[in-house]
PQR file of N, CA, C, O and H, with PARSE charges and radii, in Angstrom:
ATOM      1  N   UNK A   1      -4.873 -92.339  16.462 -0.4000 1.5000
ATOM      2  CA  UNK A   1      -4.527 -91.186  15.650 -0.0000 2.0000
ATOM      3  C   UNK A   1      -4.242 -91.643  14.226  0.5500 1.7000
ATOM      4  O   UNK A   1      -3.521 -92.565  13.845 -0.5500 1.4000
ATOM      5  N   UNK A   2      -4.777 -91.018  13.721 -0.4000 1.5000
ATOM      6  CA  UNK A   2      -3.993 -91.287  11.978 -0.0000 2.0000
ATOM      7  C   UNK A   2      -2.890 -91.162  11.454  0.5500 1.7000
ATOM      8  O   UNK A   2      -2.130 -90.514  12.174 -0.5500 1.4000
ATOM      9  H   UNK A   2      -5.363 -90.270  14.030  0.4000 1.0000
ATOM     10  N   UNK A   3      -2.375 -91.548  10.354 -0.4000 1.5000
ATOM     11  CA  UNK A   3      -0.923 -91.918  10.065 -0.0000 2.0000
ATOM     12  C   UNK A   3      -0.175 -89.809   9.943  0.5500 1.7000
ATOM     13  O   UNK A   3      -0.615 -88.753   9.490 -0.5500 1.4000
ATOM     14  H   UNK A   3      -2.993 -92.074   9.769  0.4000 1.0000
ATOM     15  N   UNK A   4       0.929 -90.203  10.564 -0.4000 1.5000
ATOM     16  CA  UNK A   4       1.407 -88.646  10.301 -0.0000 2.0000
ATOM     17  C   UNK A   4       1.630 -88.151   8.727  0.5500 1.7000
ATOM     18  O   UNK A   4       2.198 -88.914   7.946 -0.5500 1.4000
ATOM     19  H   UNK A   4       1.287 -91.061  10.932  0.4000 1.0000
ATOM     20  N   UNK A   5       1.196 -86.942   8.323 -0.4000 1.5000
ATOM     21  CA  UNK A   5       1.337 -86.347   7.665 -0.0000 2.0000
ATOM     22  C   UNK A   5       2.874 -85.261   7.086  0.5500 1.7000
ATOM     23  O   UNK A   5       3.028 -84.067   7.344 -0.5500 1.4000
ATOM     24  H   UNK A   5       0.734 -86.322   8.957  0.4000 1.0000
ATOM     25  N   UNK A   6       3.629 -85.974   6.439 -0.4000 1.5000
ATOM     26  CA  UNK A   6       4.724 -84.624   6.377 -0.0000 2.0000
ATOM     27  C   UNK A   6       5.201 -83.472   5.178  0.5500 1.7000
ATOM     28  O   UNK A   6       5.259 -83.609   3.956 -0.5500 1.4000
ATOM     29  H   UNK A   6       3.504 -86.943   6.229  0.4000 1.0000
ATOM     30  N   UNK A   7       5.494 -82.372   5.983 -0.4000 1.5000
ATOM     31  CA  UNK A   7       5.358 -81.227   5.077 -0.0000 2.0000
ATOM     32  C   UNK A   7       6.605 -81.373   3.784  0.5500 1.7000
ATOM     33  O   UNK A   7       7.809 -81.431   4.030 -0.5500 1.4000
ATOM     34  H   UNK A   7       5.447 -82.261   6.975  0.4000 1.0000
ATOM     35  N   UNK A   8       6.077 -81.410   2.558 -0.4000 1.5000
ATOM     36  CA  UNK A   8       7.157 -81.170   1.653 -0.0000 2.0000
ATOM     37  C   UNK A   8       8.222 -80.534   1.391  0.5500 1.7000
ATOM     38  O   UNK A   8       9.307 -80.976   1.015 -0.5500 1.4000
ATOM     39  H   UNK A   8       5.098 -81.362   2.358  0.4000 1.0000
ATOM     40  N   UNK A   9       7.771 -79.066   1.676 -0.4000 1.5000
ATOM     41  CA  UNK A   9       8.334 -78.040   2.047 -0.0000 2.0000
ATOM     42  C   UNK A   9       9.830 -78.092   2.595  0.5500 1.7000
ATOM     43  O   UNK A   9      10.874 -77.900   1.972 -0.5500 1.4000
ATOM     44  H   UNK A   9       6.889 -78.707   1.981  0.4000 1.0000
ATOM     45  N   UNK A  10       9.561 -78.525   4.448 -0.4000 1.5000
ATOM     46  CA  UNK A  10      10.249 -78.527   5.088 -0.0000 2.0000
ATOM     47  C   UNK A  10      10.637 -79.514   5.873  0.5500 1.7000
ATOM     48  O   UNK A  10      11.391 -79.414   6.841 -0.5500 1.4000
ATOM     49  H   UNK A  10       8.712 -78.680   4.954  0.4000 1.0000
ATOM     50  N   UNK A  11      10.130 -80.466   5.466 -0.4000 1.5000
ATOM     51  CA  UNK A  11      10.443 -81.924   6.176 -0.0000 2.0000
ATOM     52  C   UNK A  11       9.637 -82.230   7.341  0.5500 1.7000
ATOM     53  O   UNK A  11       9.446 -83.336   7.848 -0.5500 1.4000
ATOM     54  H   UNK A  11       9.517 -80.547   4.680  0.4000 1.0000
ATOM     55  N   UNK A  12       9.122 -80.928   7.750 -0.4000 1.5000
ATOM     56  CA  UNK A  12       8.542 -81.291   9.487 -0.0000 2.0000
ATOM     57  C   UNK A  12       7.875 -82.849   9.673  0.5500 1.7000
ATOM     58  O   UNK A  12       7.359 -83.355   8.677 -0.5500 1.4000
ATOM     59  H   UNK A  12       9.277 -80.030   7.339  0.4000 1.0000
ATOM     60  N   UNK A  13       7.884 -83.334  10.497 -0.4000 1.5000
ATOM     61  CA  UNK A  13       7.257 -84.458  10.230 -0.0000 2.0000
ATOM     62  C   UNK A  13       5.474 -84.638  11.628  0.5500 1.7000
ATOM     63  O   UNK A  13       5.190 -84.107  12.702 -0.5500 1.4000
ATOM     64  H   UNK A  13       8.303 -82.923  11.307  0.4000 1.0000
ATOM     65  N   UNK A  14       4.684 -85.810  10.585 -0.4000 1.5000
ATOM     66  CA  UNK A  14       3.625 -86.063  12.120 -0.0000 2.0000
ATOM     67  C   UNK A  14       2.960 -84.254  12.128  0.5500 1.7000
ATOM     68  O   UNK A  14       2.751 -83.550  13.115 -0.5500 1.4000
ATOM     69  H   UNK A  14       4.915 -86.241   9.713  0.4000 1.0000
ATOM     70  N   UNK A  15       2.799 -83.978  10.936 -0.4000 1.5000
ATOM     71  CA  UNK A  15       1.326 -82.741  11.193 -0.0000 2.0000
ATOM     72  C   UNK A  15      -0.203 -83.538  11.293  0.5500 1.7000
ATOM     73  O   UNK A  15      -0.734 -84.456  10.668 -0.5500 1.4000
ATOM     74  H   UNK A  15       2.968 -84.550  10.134  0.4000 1.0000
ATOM     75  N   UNK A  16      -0.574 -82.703  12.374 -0.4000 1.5000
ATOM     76  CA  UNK A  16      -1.908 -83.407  12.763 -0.0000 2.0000
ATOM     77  C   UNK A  16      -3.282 -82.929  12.001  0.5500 1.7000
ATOM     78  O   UNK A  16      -3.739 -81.800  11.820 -0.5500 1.4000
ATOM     79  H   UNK A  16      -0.143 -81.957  12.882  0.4000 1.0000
ATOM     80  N   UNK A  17      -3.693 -84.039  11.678 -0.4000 1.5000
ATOM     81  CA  UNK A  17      -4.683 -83.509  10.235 -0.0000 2.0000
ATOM     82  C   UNK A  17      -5.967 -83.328  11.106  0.5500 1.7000
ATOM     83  O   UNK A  17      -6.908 -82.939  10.414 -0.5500 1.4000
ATOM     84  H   UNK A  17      -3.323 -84.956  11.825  0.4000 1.0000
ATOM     85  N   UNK A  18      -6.334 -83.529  12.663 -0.4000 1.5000
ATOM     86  CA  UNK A  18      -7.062 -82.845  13.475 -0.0000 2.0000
ATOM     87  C   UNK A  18      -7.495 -81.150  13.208  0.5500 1.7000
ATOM     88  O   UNK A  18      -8.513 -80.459  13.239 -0.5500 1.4000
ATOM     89  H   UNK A  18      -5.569 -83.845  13.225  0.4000 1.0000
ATOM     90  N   UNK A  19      -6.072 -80.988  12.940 -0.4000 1.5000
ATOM     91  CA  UNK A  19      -5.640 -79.647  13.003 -0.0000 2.0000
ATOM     92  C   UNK A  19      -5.756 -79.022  11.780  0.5500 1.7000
ATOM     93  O   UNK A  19      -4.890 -78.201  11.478 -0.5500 1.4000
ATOM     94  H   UNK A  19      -5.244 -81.549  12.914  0.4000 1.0000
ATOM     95  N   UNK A  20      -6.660 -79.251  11.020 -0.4000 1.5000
ATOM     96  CA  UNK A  20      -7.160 -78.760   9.138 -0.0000 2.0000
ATOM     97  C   UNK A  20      -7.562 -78.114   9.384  0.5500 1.7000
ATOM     98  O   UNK A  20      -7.938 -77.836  10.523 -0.5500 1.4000
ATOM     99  H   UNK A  20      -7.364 -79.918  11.266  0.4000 1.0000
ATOM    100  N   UNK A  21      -7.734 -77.305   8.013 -0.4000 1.5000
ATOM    101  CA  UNK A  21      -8.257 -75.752   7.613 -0.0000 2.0000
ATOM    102  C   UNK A  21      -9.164 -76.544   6.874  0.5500 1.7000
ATOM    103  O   UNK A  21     -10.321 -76.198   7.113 -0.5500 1.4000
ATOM    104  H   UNK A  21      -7.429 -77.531   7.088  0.4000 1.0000
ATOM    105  N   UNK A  22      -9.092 -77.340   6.183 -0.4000 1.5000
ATOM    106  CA  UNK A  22     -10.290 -77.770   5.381 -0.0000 2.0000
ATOM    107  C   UNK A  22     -10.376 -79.457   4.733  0.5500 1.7000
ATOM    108  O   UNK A  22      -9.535 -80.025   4.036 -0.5500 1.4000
ATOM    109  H   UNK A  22      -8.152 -77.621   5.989  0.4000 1.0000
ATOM    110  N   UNK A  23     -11.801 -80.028   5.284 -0.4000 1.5000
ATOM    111  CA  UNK A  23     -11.614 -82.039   4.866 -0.0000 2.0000
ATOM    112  C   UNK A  23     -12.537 -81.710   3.455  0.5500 1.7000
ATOM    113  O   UNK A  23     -13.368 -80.832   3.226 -0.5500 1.4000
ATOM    114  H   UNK A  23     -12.484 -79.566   5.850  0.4000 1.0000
ATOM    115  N   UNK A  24     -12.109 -82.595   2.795 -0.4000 1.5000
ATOM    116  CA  UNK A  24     -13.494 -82.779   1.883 -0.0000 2.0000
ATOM    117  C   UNK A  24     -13.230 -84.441   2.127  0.5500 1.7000
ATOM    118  O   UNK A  24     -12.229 -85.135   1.950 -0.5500 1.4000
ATOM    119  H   UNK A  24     -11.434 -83.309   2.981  0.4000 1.0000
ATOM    120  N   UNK A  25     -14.658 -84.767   2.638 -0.4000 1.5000
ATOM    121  CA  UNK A  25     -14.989 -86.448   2.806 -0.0000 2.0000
ATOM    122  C   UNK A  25     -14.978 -87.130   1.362  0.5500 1.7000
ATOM    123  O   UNK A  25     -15.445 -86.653   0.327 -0.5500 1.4000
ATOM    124  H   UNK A  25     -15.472 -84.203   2.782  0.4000 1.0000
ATOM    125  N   UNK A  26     -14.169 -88.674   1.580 -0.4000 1.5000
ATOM    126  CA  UNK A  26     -14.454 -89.376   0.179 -0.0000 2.0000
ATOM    127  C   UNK A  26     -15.585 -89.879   0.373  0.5500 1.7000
ATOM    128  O   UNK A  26     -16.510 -89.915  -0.439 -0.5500 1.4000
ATOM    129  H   UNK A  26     -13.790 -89.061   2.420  0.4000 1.0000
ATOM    130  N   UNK A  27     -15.564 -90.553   2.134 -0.4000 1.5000
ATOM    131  CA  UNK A  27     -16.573 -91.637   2.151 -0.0000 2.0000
ATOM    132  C   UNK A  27     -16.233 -91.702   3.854  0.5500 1.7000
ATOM    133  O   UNK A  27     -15.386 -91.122   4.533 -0.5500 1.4000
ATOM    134  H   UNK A  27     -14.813 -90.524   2.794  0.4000 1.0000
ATOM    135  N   UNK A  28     -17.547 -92.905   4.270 -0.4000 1.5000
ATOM    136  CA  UNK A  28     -17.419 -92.003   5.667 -0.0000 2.0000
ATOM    137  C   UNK A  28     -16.123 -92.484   6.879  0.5500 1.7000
ATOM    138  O   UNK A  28     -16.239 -92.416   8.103 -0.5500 1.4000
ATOM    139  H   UNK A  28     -18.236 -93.375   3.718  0.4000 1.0000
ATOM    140  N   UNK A  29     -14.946 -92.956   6.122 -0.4000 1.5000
ATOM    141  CA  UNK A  29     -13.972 -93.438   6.865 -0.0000 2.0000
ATOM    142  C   UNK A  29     -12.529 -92.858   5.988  0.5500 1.7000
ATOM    143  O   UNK A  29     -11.475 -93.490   5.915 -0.5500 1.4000
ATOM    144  H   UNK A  29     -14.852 -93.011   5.128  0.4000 1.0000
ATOM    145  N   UNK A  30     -12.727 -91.850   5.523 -0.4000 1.5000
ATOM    146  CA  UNK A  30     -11.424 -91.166   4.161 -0.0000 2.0000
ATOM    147  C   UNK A  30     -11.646 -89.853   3.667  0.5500 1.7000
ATOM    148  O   UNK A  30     -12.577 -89.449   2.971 -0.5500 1.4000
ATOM    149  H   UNK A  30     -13.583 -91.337   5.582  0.4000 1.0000
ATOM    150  N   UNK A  31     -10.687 -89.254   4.110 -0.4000 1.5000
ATOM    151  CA  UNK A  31     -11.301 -87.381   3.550 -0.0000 2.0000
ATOM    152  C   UNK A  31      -9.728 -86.732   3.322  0.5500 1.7000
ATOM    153  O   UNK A  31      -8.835 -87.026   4.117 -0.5500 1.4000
ATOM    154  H   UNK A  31      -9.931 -89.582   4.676  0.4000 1.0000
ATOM    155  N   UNK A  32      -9.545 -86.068   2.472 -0.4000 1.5000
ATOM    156  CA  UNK A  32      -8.561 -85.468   2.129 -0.0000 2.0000
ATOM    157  C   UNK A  32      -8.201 -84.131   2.649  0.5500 1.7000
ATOM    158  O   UNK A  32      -8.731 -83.150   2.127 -0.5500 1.4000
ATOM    159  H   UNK A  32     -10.270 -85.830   1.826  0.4000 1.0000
ATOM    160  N   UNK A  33      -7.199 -83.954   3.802 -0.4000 1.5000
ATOM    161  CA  UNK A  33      -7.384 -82.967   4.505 -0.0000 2.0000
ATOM    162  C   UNK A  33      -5.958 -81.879   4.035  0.5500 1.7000
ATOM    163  O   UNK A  33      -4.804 -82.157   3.711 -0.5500 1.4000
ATOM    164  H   UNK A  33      -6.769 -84.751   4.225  0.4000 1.0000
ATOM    165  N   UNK A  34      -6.822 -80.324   4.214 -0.4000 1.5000
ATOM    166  CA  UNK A  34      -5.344 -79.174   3.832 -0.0000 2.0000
ATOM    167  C   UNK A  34      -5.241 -78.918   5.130  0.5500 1.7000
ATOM    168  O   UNK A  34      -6.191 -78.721   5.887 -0.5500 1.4000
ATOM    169  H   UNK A  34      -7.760 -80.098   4.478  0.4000 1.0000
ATOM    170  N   UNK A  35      -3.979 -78.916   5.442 -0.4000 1.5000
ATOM    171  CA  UNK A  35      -3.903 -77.995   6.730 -0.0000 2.0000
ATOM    172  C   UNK A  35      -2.154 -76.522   6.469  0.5500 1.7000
ATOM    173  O   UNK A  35      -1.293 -76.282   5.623 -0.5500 1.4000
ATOM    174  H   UNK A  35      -3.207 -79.077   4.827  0.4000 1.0000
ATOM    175  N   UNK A  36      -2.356 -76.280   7.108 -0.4000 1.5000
ATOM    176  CA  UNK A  36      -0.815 -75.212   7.080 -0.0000 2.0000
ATOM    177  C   UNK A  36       0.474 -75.984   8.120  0.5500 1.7000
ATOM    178  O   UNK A  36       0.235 -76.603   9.157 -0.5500 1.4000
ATOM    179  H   UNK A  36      -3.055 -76.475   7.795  0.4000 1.0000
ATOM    180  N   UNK A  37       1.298 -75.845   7.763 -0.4000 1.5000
ATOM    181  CA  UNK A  37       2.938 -76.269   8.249 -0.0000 2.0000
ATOM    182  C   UNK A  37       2.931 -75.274   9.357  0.5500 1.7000
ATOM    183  O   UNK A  37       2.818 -74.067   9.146 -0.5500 1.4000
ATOM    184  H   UNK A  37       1.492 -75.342   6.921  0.4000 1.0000
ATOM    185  N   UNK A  38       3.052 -75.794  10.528 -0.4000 1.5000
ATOM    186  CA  UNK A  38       3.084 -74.674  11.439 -0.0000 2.0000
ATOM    187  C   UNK A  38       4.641 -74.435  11.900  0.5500 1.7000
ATOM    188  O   UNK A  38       4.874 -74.023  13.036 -0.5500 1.4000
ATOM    189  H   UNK A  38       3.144 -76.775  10.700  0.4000 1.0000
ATOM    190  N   UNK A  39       5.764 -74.730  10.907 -0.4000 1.5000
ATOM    191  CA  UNK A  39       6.696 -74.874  11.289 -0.0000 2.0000
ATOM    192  C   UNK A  39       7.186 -73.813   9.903  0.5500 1.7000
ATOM    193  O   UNK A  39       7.844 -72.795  10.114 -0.5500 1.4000
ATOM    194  H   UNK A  39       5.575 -75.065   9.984  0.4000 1.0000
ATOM    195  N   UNK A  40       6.761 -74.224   8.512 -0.4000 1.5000
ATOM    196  CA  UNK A  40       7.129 -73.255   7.589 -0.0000 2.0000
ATOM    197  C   UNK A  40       6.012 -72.630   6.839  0.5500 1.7000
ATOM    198  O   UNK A  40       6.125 -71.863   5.883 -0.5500 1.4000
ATOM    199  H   UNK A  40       6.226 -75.051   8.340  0.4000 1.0000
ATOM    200  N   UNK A  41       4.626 -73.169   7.540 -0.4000 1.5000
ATOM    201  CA  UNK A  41       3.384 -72.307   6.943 -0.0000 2.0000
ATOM    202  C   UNK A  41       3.037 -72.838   5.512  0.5500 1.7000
ATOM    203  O   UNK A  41       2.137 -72.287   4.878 -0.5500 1.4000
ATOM    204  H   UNK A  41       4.534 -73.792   8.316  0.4000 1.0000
ATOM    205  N   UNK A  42       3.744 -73.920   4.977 -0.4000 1.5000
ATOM    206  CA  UNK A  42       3.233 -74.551   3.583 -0.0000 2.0000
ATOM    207  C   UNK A  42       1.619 -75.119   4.014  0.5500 1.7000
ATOM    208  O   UNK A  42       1.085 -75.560   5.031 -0.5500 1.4000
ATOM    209  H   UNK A  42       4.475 -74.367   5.492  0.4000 1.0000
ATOM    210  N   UNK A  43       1.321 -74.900   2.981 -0.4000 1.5000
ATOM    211  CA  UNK A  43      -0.254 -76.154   2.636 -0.0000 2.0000
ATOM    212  C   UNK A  43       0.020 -77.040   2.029  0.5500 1.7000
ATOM    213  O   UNK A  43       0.401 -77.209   0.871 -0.5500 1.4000
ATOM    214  H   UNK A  43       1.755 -74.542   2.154  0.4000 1.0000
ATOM    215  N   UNK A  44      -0.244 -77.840   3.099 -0.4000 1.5000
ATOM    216  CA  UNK A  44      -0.186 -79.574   2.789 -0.0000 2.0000
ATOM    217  C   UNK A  44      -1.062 -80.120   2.771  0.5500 1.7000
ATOM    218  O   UNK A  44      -1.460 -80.491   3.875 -0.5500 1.4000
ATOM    219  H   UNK A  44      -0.553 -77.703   4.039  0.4000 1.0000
ATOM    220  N   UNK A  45      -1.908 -80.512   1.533 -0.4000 1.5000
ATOM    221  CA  UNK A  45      -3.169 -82.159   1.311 -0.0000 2.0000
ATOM    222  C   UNK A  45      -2.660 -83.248   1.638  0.5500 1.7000
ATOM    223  O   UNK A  45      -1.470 -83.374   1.349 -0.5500 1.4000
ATOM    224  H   UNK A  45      -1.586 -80.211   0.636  0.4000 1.0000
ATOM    225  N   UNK A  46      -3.074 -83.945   2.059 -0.4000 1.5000
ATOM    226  CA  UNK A  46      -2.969 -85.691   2.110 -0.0000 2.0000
ATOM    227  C   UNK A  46      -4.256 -86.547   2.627  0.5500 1.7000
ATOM    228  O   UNK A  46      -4.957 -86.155   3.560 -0.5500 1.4000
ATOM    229  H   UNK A  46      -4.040 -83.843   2.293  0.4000 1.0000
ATOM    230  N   UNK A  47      -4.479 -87.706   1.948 -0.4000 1.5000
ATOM    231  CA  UNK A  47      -5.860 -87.788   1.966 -0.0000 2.0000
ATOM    232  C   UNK A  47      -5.352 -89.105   3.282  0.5500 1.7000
ATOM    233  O   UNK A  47      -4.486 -89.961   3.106 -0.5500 1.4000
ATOM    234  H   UNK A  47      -3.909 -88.024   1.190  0.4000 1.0000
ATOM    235  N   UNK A  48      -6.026 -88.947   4.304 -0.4000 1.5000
ATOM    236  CA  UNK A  48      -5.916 -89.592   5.496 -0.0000 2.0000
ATOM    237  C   UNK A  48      -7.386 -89.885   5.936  0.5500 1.7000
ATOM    238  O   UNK A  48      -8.448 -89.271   5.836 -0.5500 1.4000
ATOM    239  H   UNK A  48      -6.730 -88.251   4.448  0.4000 1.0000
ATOM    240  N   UNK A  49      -6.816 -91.648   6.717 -0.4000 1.5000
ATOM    241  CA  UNK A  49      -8.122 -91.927   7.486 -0.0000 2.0000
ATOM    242  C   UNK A  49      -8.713 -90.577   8.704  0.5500 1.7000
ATOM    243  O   UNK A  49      -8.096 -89.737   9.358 -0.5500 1.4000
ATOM    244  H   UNK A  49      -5.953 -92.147   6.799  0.4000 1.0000
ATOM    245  N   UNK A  50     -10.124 -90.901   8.578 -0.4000 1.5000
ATOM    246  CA  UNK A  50     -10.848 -89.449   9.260 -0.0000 2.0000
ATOM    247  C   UNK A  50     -10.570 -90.398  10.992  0.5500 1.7000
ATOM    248  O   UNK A  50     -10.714 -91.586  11.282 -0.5500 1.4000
ATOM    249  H   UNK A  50     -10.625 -91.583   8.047  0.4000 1.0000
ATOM    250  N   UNK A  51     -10.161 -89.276  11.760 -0.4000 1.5000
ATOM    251  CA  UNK A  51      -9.793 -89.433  13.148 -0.0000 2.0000
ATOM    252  C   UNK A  51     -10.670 -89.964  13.682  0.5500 1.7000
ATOM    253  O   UNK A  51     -11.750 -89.408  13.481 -0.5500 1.4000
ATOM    254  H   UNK A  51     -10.044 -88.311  11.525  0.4000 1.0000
ATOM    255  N   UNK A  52     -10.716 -91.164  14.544 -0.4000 1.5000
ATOM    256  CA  UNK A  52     -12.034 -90.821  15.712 -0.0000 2.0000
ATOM    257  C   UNK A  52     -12.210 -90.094  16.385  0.5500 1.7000
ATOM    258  O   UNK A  52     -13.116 -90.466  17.131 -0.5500 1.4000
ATOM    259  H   UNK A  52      -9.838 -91.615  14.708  0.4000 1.0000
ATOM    260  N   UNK A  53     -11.776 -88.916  16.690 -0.4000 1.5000
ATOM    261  CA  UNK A  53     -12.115 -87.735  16.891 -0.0000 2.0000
ATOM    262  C   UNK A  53     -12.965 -86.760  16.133  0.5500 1.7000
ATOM    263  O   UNK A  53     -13.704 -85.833  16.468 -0.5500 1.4000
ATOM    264  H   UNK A  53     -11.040 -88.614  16.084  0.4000 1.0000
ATOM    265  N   UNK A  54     -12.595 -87.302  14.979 -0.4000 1.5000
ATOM    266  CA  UNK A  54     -13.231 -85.847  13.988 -0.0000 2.0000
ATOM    267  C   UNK A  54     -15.260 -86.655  13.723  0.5500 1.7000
ATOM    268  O   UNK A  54     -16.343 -86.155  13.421 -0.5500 1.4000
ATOM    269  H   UNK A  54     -11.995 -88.054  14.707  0.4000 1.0000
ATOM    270  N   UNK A  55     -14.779 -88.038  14.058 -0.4000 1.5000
ATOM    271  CA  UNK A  55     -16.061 -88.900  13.307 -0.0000 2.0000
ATOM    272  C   UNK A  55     -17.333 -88.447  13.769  0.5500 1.7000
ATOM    273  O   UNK A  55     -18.294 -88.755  13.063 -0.5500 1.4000
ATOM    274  H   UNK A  55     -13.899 -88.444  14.303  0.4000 1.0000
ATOM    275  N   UNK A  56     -17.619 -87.557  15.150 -0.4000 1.5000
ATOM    276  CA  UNK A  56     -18.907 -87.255  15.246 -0.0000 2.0000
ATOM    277  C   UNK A  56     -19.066 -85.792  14.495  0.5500 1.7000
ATOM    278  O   UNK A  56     -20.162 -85.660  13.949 -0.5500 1.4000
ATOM    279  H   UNK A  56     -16.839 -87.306  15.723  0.4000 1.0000
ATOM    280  N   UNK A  57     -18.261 -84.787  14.385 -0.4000 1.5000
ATOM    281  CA  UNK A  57     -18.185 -83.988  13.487 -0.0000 2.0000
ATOM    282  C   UNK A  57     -18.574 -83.885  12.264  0.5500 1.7000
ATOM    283  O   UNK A  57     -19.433 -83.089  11.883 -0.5500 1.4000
ATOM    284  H   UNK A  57     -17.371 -84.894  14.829  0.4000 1.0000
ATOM    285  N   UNK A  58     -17.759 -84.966  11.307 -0.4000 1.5000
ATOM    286  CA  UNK A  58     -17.916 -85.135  10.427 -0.0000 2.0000
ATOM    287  C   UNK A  58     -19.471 -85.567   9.919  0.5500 1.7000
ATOM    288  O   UNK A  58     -20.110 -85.150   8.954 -0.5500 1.4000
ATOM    289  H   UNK A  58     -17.062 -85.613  11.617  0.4000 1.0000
ATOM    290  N   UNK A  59     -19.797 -86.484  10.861 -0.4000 1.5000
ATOM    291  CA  UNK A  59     -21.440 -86.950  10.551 -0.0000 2.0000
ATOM    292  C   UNK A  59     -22.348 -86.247  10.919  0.5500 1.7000
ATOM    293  O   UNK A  59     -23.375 -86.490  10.285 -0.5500 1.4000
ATOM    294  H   UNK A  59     -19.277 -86.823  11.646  0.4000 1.0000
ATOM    295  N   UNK A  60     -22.475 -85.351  11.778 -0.4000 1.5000
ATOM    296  CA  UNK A  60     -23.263 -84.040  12.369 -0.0000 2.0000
ATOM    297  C   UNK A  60     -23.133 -82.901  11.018  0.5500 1.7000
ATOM    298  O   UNK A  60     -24.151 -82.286  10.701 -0.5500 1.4000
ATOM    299  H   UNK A  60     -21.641 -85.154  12.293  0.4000 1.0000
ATOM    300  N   UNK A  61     -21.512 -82.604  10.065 -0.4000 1.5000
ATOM    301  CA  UNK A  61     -21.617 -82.131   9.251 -0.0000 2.0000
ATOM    302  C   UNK A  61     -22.426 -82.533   8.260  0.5500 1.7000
ATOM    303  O   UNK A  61     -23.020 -81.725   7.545 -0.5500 1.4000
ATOM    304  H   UNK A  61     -20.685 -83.104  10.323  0.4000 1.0000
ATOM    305  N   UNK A  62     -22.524 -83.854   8.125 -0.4000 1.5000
ATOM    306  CA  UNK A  62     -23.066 -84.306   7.136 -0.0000 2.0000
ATOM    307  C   UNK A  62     -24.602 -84.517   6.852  0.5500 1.7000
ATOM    308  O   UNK A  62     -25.168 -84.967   5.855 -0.5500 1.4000
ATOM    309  H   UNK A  62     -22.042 -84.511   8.706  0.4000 1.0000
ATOM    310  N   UNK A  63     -25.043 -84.094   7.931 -0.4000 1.5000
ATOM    311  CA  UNK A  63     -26.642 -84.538   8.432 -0.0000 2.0000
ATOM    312  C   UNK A  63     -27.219 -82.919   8.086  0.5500 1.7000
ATOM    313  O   UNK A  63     -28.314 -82.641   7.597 -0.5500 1.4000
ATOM    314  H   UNK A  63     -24.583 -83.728   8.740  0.4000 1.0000
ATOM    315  N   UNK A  64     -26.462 -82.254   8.372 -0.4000 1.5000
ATOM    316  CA  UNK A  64     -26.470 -80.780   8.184 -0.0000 2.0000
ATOM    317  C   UNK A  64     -26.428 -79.918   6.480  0.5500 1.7000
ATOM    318  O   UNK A  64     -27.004 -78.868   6.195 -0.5500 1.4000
ATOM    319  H   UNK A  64     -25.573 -82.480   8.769  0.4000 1.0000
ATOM    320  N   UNK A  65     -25.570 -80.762   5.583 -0.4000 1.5000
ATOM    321  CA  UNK A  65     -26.028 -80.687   4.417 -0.0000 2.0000
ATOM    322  C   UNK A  65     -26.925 -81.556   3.857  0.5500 1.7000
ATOM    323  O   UNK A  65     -27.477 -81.163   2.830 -0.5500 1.4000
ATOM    324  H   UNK A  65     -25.101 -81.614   5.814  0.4000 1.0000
ATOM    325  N   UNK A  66     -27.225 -82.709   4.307 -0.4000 1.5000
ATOM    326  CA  UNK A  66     -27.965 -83.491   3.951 -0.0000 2.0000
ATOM    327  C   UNK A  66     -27.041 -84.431   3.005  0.5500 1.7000
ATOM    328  O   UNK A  66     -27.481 -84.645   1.876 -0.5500 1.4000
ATOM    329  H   UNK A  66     -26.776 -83.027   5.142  0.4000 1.0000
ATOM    330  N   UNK A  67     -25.841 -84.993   3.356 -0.4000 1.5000
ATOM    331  CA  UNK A  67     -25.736 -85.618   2.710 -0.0000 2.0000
ATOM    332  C   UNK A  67     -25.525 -87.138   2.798  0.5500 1.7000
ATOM    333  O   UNK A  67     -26.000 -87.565   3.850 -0.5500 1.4000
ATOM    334  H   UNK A  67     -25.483 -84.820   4.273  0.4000 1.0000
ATOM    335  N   UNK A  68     -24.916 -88.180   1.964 -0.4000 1.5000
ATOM    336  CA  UNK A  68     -25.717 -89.309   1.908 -0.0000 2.0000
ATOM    337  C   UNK A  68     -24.838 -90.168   3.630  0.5500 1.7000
ATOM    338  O   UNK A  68     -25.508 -90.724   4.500 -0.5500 1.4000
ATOM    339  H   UNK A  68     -24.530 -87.833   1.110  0.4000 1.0000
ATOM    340  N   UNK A  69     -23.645 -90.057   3.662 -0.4000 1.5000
ATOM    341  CA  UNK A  69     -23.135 -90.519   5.139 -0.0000 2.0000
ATOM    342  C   UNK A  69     -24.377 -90.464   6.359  0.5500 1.7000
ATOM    343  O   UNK A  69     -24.642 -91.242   7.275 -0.5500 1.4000
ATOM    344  H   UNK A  69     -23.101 -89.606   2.955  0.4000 1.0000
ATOM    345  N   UNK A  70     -24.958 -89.246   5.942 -0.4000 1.5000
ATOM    346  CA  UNK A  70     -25.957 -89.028   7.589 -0.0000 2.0000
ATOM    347  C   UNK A  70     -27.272 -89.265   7.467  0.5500 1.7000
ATOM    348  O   UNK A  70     -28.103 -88.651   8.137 -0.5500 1.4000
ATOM    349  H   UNK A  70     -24.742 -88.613   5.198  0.4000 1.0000
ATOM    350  N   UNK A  71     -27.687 -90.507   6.289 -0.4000 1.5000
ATOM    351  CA  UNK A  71     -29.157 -90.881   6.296 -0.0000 2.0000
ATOM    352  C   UNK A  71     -29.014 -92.415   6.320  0.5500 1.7000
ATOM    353  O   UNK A  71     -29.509 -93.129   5.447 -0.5500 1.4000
ATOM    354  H   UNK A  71     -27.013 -91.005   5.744  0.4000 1.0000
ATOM    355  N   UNK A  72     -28.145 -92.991   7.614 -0.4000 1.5000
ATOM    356  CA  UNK A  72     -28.210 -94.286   7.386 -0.0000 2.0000
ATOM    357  C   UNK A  72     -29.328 -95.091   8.485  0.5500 1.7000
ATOM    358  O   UNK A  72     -29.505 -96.306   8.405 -0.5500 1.4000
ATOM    359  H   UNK A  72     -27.743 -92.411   8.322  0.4000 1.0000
TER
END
């Protein structure tokens, strides 16, 4: 799992960036993810390693815009 994320807001701690509303990829191991505080509903960025979970996602997304991660 990737390093926990915590809300500014409200201190919550360990939000799971699985759990985003939206990544934008830096590169194909780093993406800066928003997700909502499900404890006080803030939006929180933090740019976190991409899950091995999210990694076939992410490259299926990427093959899908055509971009440069999914023409290796």
């Amino acid at each position: 799992m990737s390093q926990g994320v915590s809300c500014p807001a409200c201190g919550s701690e360990k939000l799971d960036v699985r759990r985003y509303d939206a990544m934008m990829v830096v590169r194909a191991d780093l993406a800066l993810f928003t997700l909502r505080c499900p404890r006080c509903g803030a939006v929180v960025s933090s740019m976190q390693r991409i899950p091995a979970e999210l990694l076939d996602e992410v490259r299926f997304a990427a093959i899908e815009v055509g971009a440069g991660m999914g023409r290796e």
